[in-house]
N, C-alpha and C positions, 0 to 999 in steps of 0.2 A: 504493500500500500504506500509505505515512502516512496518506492522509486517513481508510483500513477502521482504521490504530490508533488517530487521536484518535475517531472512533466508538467502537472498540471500552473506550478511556476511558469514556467515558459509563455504558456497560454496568456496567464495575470498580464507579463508584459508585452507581449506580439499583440494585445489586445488594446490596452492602454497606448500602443504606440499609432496604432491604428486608425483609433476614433478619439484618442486623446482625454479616456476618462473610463468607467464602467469597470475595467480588469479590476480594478484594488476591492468589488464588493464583493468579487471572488475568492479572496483573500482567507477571510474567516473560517468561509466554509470547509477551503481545500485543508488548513490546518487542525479545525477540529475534526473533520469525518476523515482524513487522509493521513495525516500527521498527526493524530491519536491526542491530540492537544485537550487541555480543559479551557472554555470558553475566552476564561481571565487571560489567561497564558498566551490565549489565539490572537487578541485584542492587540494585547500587545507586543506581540511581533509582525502581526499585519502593519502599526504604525511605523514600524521600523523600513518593513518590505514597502510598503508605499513612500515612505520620505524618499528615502535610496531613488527610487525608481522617478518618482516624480522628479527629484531633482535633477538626475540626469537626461529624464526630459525636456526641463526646462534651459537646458543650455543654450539650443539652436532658439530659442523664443527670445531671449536676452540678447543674442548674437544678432538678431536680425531688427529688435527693440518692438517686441509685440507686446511686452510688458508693461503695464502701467507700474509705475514701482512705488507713485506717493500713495495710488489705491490700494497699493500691496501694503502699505503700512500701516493705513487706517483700518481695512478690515485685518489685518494679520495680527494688531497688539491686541488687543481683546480675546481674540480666539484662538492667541498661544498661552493668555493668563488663560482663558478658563479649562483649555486641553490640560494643560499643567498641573494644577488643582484637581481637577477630574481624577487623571492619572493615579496623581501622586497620592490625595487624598480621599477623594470619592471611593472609588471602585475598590479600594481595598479594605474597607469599611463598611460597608453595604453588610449586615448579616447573610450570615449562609440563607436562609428559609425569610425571605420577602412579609411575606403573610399567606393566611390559608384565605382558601374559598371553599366554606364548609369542612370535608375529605383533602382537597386536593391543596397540597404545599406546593408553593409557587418558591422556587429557590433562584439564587442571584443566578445562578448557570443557563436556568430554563428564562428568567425575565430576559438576560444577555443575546441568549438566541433567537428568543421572538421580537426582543426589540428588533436585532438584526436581521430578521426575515419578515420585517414592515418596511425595513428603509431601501429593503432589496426590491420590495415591490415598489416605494416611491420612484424611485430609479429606473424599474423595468417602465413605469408610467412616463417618465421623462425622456426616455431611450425611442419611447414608443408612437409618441405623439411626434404631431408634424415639428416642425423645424418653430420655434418660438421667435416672433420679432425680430427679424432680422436687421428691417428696417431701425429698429428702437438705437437709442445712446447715440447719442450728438455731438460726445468730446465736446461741452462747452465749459464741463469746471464748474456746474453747479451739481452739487454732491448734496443728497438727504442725511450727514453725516450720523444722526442719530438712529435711523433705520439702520446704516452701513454697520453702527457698533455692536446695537442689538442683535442684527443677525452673524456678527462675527462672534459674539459669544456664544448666542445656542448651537452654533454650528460647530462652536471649540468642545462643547458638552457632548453632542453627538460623536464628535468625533471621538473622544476620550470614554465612552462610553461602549461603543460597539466598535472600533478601532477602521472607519471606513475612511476616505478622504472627503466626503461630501461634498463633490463638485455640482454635482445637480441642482445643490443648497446654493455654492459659492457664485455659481456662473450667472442664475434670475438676480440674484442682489445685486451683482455690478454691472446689470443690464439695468435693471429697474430705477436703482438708488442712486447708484453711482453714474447714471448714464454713458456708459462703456459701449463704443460695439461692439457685435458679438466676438469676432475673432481677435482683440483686445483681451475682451474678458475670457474667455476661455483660455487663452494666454496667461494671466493673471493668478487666475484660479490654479495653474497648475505650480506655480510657485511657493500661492499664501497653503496650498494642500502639503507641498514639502516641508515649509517651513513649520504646519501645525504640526502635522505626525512627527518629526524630530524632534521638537519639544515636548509632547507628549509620551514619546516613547522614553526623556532621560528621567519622566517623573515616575515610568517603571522601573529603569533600572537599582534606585534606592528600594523597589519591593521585592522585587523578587530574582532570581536566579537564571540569568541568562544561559541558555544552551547554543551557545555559540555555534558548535560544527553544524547545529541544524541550521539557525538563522542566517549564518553569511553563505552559503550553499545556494538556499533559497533563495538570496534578493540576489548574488549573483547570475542566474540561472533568468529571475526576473527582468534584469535590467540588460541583460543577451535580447531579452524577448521582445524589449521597448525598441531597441535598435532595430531587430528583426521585423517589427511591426511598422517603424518608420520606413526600409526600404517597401515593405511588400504593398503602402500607401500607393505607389505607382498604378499597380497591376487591381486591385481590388475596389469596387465602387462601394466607399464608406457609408453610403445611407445604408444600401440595403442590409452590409453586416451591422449598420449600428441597429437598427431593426431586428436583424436576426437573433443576437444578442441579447435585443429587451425582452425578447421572449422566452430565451433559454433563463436570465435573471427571474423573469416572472415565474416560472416553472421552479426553480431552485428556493424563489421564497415561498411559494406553497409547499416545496415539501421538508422544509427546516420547519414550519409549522404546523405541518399534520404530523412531523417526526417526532415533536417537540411535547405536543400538544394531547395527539392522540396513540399513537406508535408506542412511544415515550410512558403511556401510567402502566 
C-alpha cells in the first residue's frame, strides 16, 4: 500500500501542476487510507507536502510577476497567525471523543475526516462549475481590506484544521475583495497556500514526531509531479481534466463519508 501512496504522490503533483490547484485535497486521503497514517498525523504532513510543492510552483509565477505580492501580505499575515495557533495549539487539544449523539461518539479522528470530506466536496463544486468571473478585478487598488482579513483567517483555520491549501477559498477572495484578475489571483493564491502550510506545518513540528524517511520521499516524489504536470500542460486540455477531477474529488468525499460515517460504526 506504501508503494500505490508514493505513486499516488506523483498524481498530488502532475495534478497541481496541471490545473494549478485540486492535487493537495488529495493529500489527506492518500496518507491516511494508503500511508496507514492517523488523521492528526495526515494533516500535518499534507501541510508540509503542499508548502514544498506549492512553493516550487510558484517560482515560474514570480519569474514572470503574476504575483500580487502587497495582496500576498494582507491576506497571508492573518492566515499564517491563525494556521499557526490552529497547529500548534488547537488540534492538539481538541479531546479524543468531541461529544456523543445519543450511542454514537463523534471523536476528533472521525470530526477531522468528515470535516475533510465537506471541503473535498466544496472543491469538487468549485472544480465543477463553469469558469467564475473572468471578467471580474480591475487592478484599481481599491481593496475590501477587512473582508481580505476575515477570510484570510478562516481560511488559516481551515487550513490548520484539515491540512488542505484552500485555494478554492483563497482564489473568490482576491477576485471578489481584492479585485484581482483571475490569473493574478490564482497566481497569488499559490504562494499565500505555500507560505500558510509552512507555517502551519512548524506549529506541528513542536507536537509531535516527524517521520522523516516517509515525508521527504513523499513531497519529493510530489514536486517530480508538479514539474511533470507543468510540461504535460502543452498536450492536455485543462478544463476538461479540471472537470474530470471534480468529479473523481466529488466521489472520494462521498466515500470518506459513508466510510467515516457508516462503514466506520
Amino acid at each position: 500500500m506504501e508503494i500505490i501512496g508514493f505513486a499516488a504522490a506523483l498524481f498530488i503533483g502532475i495534478i497541481l501542476g496541471l490545473i494549478g490547484g485540486g492535487g493537495s485535497i488529495m493529500t489527506v486521503p492518500v496518507l491516511v487510507y494508503l500511508m496507514g497514517l492517523n488523521p492528526v498525523t495526515a494533516t500535518a504532513y499534507s501541510l508540509f507536502v503542499v508548502g514544498i510543492t506549492s512553493l516550487f510552483g510558484s517560482i515560474g509565477n514570480l519569474k514572470r510577476k503574476e504575483v500580487d505580492l502587497k495582496m500576498a501580505l494582507v491576506f497571508a499575515i492573518p492566515s499564517l497567525l491563525s494556521v499557526y495557533f490552529t497547529r500548534k495549539y488547537l488540534i492538539y487539544n481538541l479531546p479524543e471523543i468531541l461529544f456523543n449523539i445519543g450511542d454514537f461518539e463523534v471523536s476528533k479522528n472521525l470530526f477531522l475526516m468528515v470535516l475533510f470530506a465537506l471541503i473535498m466536496v466544496m472543491t469538487s463544486y468549485s472544480m465543477l462549475k463553469k469558469d467564475f468571473c473572468r471578467d471580474c478585478g480591475d487592478d484599481s487598488g481599491k481593496f475590501n481590506y477587512p473582508l481580505i482579513i476575515a477570510e484570510g483567517i478562516g481560511v488559516g483555520i481551515i487550513t490548520g484544521l484539515v491540512g488542505a491549501g484552500g485555494g478554492f477559498l483563497i482564489i473568490p477572495a482576491l477576485v471578489f475583495f481584492a479585485r484581482l484578475p483571475i490569473k493574478k489571483a490564482v497566481a497569488t493564491s499559490l504562494i499565500i497556500i505555500a507560505a500558510k502550510s509552512l507555517i502551519g506545518f512548524v506549529g506541528d513540528v513542536q507536537n509531535i514526531e516527524i517521520e522523516w524517511n516517509i515525508l521527504l520521499p513523499f513531497t519529493l516524489i510530489s514536486v517530480i509531479g508538479i514539474f511533470l504536470g507543468i510540461y504535460l500542460t502543452r498536450f492536455v486540455n485543462d478544463e476538461k481534466l479540471k472537470k474530470a477531477f471534480g468529479w473523481f474529488v466529488l466521489l472520494m468525499g462521498i466515500y470518506i463519508i459513508i466510510n467515516e460515517l457508516i462503514i466506520g460504526l
